[in-house]
Backbone as numpy.savetxt, mean C-alpha at the origin, in Angstrom:
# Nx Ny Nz CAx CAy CAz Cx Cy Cz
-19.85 2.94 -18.90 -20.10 1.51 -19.06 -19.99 0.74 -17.76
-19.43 1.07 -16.43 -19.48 0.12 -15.43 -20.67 0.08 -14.78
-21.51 1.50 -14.68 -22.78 0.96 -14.00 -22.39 1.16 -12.46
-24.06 1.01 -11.66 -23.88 1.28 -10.43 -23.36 -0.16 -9.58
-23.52 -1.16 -10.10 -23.55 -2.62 -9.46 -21.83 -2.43 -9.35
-21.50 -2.18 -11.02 -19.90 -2.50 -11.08 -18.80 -1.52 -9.99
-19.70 -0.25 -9.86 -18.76 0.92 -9.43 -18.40 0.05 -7.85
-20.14 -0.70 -6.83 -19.67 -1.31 -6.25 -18.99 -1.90 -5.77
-18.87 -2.82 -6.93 -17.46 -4.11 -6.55 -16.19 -3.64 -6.82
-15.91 -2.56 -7.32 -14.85 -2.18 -7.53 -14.77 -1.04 -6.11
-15.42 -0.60 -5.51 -15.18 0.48 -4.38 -15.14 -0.90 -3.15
-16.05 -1.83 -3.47 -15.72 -2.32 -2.11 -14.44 -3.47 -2.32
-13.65 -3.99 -3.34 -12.83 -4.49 -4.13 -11.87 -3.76 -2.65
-11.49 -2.33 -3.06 -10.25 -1.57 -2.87 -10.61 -1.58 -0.88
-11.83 -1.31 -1.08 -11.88 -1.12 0.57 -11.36 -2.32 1.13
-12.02 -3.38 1.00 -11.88 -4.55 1.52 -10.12 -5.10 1.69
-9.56 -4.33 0.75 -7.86 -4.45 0.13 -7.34 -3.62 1.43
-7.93 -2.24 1.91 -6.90 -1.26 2.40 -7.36 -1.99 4.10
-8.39 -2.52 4.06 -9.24 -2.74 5.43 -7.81 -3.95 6.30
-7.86 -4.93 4.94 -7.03 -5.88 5.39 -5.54 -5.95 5.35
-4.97 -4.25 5.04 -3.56 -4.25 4.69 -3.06 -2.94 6.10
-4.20 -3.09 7.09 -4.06 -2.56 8.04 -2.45 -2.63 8.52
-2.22 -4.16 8.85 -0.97 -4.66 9.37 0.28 -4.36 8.95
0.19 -3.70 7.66 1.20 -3.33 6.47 1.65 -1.56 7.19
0.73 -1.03 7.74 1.44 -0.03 8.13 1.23 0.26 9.49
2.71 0.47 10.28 2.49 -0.20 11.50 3.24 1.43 11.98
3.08 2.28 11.33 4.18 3.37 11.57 5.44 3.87 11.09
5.53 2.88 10.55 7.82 2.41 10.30 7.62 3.80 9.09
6.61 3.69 8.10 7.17 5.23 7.19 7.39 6.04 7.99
6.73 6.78 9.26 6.76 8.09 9.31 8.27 8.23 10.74
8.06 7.05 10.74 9.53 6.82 11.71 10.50 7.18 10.99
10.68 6.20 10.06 12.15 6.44 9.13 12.05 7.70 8.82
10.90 9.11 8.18 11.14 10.19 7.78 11.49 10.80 8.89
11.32 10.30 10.35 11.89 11.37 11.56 13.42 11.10 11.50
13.63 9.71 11.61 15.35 9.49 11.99 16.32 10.04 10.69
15.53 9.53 9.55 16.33 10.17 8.43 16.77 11.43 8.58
15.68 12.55 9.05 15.66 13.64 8.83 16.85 13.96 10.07
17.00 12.90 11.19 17.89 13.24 12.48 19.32 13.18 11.78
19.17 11.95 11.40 20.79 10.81 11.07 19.88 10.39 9.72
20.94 10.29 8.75 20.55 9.59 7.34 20.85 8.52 7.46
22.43 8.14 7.96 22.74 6.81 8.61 21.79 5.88 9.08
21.31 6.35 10.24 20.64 5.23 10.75 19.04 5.68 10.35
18.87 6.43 9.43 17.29 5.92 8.72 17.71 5.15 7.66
18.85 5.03 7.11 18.84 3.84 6.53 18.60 2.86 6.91
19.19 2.23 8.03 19.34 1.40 8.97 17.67 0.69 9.34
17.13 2.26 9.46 15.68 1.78 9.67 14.99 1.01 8.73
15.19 2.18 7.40 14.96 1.61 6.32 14.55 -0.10 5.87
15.78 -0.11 6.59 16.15 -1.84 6.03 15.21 -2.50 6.88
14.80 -2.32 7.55 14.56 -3.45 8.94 13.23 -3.08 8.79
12.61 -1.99 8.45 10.81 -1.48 7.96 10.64 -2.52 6.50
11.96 -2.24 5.92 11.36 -3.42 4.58 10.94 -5.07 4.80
11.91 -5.22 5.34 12.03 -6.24 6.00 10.92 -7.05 6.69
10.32 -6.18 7.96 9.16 -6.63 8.51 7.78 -6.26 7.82
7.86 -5.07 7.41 6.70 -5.25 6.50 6.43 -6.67 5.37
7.61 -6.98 4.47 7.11 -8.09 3.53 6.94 -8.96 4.72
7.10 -9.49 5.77 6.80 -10.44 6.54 5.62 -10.23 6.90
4.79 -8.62 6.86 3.45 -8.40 7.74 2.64 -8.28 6.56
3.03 -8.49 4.81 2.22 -8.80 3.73 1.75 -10.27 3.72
2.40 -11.08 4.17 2.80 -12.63 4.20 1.51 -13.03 5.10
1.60 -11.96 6.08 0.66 -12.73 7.42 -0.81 -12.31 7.06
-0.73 -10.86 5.95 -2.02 -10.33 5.93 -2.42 -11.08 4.93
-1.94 -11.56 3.85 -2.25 -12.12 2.74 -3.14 -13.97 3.19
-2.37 -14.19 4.23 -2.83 -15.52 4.79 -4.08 -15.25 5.55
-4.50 -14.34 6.30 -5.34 -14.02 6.79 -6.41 -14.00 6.08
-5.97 -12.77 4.62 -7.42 -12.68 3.89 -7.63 -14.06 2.72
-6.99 -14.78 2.68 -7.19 -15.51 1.72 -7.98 -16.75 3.01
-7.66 -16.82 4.66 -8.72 -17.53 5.41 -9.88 -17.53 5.40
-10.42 -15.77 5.16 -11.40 -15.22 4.95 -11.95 -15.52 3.85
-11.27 -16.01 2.91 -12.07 -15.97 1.56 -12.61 -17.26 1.82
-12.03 -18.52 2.15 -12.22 -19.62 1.88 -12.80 -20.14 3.32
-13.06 -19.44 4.24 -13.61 -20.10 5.49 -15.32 -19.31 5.82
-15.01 -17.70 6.26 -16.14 -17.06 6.22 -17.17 -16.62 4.78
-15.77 -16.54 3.77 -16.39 -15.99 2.62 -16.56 -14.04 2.20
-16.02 -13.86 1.10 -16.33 -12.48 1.16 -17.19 -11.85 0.11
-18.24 -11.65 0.05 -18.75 -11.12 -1.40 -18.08 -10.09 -2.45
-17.25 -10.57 -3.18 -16.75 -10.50 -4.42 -15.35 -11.40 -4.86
-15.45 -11.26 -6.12 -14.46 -11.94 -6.90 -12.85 -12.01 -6.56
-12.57 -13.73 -5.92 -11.49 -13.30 -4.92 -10.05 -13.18 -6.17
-10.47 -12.88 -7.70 -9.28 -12.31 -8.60 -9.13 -10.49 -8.44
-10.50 -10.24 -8.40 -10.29 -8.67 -8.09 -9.91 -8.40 -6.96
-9.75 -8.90 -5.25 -9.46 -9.03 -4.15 -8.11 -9.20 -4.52
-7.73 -10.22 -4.82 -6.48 -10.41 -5.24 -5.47 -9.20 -5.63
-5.96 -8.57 -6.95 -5.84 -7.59 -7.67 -5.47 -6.33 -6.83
-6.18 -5.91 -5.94 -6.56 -4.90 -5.34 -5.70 -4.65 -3.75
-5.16 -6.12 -3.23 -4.49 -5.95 -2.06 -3.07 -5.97 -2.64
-2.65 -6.20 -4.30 -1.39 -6.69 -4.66 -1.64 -5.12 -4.72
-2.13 -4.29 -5.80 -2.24 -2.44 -5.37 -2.11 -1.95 -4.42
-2.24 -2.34 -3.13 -2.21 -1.78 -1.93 -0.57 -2.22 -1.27
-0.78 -3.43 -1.30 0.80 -3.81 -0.98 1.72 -2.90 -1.55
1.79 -3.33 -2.95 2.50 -2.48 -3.72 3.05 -0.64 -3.21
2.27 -0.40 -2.81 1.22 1.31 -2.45 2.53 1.11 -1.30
1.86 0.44 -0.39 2.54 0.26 0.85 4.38 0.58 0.88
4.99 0.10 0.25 6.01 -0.88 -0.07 6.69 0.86 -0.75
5.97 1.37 -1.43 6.40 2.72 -2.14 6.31 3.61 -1.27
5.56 3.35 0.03 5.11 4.79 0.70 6.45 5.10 1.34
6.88 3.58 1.93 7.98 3.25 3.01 9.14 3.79 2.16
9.36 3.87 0.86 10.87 3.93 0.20 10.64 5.95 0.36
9.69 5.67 -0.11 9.53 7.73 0.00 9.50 8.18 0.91
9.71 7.53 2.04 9.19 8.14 3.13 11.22 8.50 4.20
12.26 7.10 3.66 13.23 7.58 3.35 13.77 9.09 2.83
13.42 8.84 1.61 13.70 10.15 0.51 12.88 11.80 1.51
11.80 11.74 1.75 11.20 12.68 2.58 12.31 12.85 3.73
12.82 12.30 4.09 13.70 12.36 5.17 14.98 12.94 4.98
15.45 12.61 3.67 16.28 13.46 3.06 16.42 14.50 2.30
15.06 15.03 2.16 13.92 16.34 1.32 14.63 16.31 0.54
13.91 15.32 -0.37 13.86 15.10 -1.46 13.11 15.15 -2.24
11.54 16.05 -1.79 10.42 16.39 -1.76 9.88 16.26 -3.50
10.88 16.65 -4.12 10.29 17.31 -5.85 10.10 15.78 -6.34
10.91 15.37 -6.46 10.51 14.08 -7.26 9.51 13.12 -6.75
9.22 13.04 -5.27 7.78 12.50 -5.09 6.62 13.03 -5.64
6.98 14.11 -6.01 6.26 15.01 -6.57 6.08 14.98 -8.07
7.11 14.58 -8.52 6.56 14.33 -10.21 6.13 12.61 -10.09
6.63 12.13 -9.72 6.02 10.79 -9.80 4.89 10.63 -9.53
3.91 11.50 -8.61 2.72 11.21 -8.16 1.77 11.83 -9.36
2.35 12.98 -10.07 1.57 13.57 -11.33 2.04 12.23 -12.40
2.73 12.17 -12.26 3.08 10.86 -13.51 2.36 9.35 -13.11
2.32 9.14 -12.20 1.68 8.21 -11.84 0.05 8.24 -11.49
-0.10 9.35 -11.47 -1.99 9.77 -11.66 -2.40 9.71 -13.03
-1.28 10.49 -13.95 -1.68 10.43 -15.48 -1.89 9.01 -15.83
-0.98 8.25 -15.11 -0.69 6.87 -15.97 -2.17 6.36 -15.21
-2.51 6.16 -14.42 -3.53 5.25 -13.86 -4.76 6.18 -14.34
-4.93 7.03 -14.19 -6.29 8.02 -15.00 -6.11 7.77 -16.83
-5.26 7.74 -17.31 -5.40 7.51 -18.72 -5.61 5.87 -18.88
-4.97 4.77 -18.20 -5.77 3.29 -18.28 -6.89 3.38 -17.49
-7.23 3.86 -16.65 -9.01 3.85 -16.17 -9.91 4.48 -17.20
-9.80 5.57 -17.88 -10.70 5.98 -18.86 -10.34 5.32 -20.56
-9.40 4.49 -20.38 -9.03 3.57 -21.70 -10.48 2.30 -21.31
-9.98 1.99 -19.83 -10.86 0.56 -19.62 -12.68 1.09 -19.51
-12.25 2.38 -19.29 -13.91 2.69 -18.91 -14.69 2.83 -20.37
-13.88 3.39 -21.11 -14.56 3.58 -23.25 -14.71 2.36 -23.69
-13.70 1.14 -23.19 -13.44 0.29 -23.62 -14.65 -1.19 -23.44
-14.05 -1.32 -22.10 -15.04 -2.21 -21.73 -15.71 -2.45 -20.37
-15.22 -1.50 -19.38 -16.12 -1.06 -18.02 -15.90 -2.49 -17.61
-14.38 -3.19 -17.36 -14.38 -4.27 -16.82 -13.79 -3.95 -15.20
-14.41 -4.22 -14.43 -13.84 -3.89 -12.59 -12.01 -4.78 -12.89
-12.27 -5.86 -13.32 -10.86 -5.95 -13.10 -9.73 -5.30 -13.66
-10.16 -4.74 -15.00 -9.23 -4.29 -15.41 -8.71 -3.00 -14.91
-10.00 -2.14 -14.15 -10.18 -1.06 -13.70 -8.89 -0.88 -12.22
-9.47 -2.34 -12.04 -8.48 -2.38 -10.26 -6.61 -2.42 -11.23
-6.88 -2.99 -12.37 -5.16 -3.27 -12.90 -4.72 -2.22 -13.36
-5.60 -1.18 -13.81 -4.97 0.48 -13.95 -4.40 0.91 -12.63
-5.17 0.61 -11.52 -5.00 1.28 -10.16 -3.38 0.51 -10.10
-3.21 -0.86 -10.05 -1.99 -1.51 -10.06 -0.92 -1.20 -10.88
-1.40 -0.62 -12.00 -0.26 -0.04 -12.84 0.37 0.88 -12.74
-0.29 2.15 -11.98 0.37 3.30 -11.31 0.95 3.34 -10.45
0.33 2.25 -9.45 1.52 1.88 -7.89 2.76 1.56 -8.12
2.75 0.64 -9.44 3.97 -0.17 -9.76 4.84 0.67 -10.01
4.37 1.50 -11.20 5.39 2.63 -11.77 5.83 3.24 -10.75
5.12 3.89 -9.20 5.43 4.59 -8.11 6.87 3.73 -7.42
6.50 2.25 -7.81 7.36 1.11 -6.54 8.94 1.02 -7.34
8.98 1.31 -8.61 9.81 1.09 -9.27 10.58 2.21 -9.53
9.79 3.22 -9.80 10.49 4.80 -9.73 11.09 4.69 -8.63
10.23 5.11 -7.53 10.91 5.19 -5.78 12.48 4.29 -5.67
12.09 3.36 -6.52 13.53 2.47 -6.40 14.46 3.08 -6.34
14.18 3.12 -8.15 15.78 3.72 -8.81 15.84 5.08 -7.72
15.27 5.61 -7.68 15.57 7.27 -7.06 16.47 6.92 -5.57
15.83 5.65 -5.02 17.11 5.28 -3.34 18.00 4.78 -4.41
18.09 4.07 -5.22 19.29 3.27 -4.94 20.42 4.90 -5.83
19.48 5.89 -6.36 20.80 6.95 -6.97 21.14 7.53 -5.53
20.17 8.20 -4.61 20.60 8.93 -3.32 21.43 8.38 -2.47
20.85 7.04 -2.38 21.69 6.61 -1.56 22.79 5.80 -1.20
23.47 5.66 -2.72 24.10 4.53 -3.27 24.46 3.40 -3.36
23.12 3.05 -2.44 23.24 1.48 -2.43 22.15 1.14 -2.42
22.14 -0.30 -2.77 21.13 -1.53 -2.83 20.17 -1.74 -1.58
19.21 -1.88 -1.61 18.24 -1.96 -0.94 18.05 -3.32 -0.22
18.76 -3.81 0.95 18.83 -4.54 1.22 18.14 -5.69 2.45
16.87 -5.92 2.95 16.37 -5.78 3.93 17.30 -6.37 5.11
17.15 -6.12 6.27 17.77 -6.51 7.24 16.44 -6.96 8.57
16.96 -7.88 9.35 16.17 -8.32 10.41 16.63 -8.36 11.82
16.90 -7.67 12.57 17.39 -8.00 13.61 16.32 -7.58 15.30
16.08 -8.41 15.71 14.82 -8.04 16.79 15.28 -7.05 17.41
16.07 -6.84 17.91 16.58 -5.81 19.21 16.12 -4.43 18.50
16.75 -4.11 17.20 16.48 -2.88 15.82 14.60 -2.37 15.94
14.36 -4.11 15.46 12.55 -3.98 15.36 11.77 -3.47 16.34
12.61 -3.92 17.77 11.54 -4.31 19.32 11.72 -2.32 19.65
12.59 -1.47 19.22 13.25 -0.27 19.26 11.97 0.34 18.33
11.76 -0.21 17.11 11.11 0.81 16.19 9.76 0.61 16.37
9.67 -0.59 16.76 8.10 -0.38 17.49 7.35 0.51 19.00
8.85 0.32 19.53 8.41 1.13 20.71 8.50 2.65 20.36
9.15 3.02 18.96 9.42 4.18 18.89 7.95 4.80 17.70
6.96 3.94 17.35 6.53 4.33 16.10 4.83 4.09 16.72
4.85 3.35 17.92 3.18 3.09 18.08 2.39 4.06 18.06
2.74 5.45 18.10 1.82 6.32 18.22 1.34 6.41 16.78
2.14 6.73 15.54 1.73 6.94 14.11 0.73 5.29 13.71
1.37 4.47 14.47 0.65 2.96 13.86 -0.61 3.21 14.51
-0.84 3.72 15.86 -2.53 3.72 16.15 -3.29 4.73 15.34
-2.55 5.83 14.76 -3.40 7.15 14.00 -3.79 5.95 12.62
-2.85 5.46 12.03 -3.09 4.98 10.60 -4.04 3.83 10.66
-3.45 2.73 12.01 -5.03 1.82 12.11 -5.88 2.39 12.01
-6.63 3.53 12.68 -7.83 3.82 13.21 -8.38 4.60 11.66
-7.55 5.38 11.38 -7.30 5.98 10.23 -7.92 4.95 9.15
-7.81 3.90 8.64 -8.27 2.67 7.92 -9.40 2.56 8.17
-9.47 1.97 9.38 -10.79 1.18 10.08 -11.78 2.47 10.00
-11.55 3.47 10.37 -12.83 4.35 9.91 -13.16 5.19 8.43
-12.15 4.67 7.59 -12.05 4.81 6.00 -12.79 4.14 5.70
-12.37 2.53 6.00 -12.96 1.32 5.01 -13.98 0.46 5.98
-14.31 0.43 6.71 -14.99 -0.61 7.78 -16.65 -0.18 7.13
-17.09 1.10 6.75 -18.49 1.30 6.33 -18.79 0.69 5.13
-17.72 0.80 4.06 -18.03 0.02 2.82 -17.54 -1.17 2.95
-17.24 -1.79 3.67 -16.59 -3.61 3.77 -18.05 -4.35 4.44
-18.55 -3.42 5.52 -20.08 -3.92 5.90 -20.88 -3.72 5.35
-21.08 -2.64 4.18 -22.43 -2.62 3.48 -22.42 -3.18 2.01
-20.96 -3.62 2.06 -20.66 -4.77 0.62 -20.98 -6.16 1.29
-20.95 -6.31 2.39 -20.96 -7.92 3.10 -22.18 -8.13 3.39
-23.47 -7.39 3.98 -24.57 -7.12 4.07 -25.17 -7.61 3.16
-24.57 -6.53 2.15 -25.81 -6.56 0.31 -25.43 -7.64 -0.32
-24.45 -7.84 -0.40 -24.05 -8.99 -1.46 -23.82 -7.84 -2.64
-22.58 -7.24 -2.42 -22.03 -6.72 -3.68 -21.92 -7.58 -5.43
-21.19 -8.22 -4.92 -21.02 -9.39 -6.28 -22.05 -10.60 -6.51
């Protein structure tokens, strides 16, 4: 029932989401899984201060694309846009807590969550697809599995590591993890930009929506 128009707006929906959530990963996961794996201590430490600046680098990306919507304009529906960068955020936000836990090989349970969280988003995508082949609802399956990922990942730090998840901010910490992480942040930019940059131009071109 979605059709070739719909599969569109829904592929360039997600692209357009991961294109602009570039800023969201700046390296800090694969940092924290090195230090964790050094010192658990201070990948916590990291931990905190990756949570931290990331919701601040959702804040800046979110302002950005919502400039875009309302200044240049983007061809499609800025509720499924919406939809689709809150999935990605979300995404984001879970990669960083697992990426802790990886550090403390803790390997199995990322591991059932990702089968549990495929079932869950593959059984509401083929509910919405019999149903009614609606793109938004399609992008809110995708959102429903992240969530379950953001919320699982939770509980699982706050049992390992017995405490509360608390972000912390301190520049001297940040100005350290950036100098320590730019190499993984240029693989994952570039990594994006040559994922999503082909379908963000040939949705902006055509007039997807």
């Amino acid at each position: 029932k979605l059709g070739a128009e719909s599969t569109g707006v829904y592929v360039f929906a997600l692209s357009t989401a991961q294109l602009f959530s570039i800023a969201l990963d700046i390296g800090f996961s694969n940092l924290v899984v090195r230090e964790t794996a050094r010192d658990v201590q201070k990948g916590w430490e990291y931990l905190r201060h990756a949570f931290a600046a990331k919701f601040l680098l959702t804040l800046a990306s979110v302002g950005v694309l919502v400039a875009l919507v309302f200044t240049s304009g983007v061809p499609v529906d800025s509720r499924l846009l919406a939809i689709a960068f809150t999935s990605v955020a979300v995404e984001s936000f879970q990669v960083l807590i697992y990426a802790y836990l990886r550090g403390r090989q803790l390997i199995s349970y990322e591991a059932i969550a990702l089968m549990i969280g495929q079932t869950i988003t593959t059984g509401v995508g083929l509910f919405v697809l019999w149903t009614s082949g609606s793109v938004e609802l399609l992008l809110a399956a995708v959102l429903i599995g992240n969530t379950f990922h953001a919320l699982y990942s939770y509980i699982l730090l706050r049992y390992w590591s017995g405490h509360w998840l608390v972000p912390r901010l301190n520049n001297r910490i940040i100005k350290t993890m950036m100098m320590l992480a730019w190499p993984f942040a240029l693989a994952a930019i570039f990594s994006k930009i040559l994922s999503n940059t082909d379908t963000f131009l040939l949705g902006t071109f055509t007039s997807v929506a």
